[in-house]
N, C-alpha and C positions, 0 to 999 in steps of 0.2 A: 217511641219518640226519643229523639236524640239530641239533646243541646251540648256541646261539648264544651269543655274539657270534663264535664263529672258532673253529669246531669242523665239520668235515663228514667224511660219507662216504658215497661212491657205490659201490655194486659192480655192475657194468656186464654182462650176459651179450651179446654180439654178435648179429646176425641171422645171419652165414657162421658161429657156432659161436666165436668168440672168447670172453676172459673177461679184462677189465677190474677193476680196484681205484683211487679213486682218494679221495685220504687228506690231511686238511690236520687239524693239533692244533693249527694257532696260531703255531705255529713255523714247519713247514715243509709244503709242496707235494709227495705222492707221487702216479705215478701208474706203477701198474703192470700190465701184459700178462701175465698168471697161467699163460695156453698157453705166451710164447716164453721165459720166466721172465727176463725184464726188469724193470728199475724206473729211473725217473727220477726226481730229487729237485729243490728249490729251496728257499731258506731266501725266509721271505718269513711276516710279517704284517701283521694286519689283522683287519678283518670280515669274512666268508664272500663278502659280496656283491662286494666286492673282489678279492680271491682270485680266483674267479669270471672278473670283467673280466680279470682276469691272465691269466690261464690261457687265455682264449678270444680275445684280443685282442692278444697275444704271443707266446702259445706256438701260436697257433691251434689248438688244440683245445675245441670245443664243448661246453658242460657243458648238456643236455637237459635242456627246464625251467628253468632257471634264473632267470628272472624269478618265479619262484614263490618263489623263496629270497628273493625284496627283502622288507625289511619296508615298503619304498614299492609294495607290488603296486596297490594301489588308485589309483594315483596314474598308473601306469605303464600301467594300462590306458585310461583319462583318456586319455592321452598318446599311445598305440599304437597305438588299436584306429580302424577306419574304421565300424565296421559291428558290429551285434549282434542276432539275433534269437533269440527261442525255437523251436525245435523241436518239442517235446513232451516227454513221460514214456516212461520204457524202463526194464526191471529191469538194473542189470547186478548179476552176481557177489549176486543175491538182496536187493539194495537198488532202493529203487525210486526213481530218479530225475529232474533235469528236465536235457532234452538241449537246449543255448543251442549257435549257431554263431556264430561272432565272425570276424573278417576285415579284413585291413591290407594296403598295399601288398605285404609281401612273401609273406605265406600264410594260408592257409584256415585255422583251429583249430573242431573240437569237442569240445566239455565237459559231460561227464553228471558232476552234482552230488546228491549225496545230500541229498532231499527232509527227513530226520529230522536229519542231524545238517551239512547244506553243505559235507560233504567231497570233495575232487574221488573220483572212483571211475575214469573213463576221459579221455583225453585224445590227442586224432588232431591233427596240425597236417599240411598239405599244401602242399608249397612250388608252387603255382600256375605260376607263371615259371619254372621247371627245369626243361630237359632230363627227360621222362618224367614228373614231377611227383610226384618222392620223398615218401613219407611218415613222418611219426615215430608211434609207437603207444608208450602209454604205461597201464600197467592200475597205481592206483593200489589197493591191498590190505594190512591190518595195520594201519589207523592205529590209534596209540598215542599219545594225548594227552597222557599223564603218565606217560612210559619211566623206567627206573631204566639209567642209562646211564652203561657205567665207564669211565675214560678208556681204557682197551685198545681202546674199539672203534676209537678213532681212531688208535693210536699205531704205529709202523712197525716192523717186525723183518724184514728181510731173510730172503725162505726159501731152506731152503740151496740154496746152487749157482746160485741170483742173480744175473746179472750187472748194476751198475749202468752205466747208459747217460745221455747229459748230450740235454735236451731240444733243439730244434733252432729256436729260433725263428724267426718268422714274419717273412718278407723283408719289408721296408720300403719302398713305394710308390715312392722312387726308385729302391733297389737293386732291382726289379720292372722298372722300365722303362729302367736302364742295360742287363740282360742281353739276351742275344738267344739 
């Protein structure tokens, strides 16, 4: 869920069965592990899009999607994309679609878009160049154009028995090639 300017939340279910929460009001950065009942915090504002950068660029942890959160999406695809073609029409989830593949240096994406209303419905990205050639699935369901959204959805309360944990940021390119 997205309120902007600096309002987010993701709730994450894992592929191995994990369960993710991750929680920014404006104020601060949570992200929490709901199985090992963890949570990490950081104070930290801004725009969501930022935040974002933070989070996946320091903390190195990847926020899926993301680029869809810019309000620069149009710009970004300008700028990102190598390649673009159409597919065709496919129903998903009882919408009927047009299915485009797009593709960049670093992975494949397809995107089935809702023909009535050009909302994403489905989204596959295939990192090409990796080892076995990992994929992200992403079923895009519920949109709500004009949610009534109270700030609890974003706000943090530790559930009991919590422990909080300090995030572990992402080694720095010398401190990477001092170690052995």
């Amino acid at each position: 869920m997205l309120q902007r300017p600096d309002h987010l939340r993701v709730d994450i279910d894992l592929r191995e069965g994990g369960k993710r929460r991750l929680l920014y009001d404006g104020k601060q950065i949570v992200l929490e592990d709901l199985v090992q009942n963890v949570y990490a915090t950081d104070p930290r504002t801004g725009p969501v899009d930022e935040m974002v950068a933070f989070v996946s660029d320091r903390l190195g942890i990847p926020v899926a999607l993301s680029e869809f959160l810019s309000p620069d999406l149009p710009k970004l695809l300008g700028e990102r994309l190598d390649s673009a073609s159409y597919v065709g029409e496919a129903t998903i989830d009882g919408v009927r679609c047009d299915h485009v593949a797009l593709r960049n240096e670093v992975a494949g994406m397809q995107l089935w878009v809702g023909q009535e209303d050009s909302l994403p419905r489905r989204i596959t990205i295939t990192y090409e160049h990796e080892e076995g050639r990992p994929q992200f699935r992403a079923r895009l369901t519920g949109w709500d154009l004009s949610p009534k959204i109270k700030d609890a959805t974003f706000a943090f309360d530790p559930p009991k028995g919590a422990e909080k944990i300090a995030f572990a940021p992402r080694a720095t390119a010398g401190a990477k090639e001092g170690s052995k």
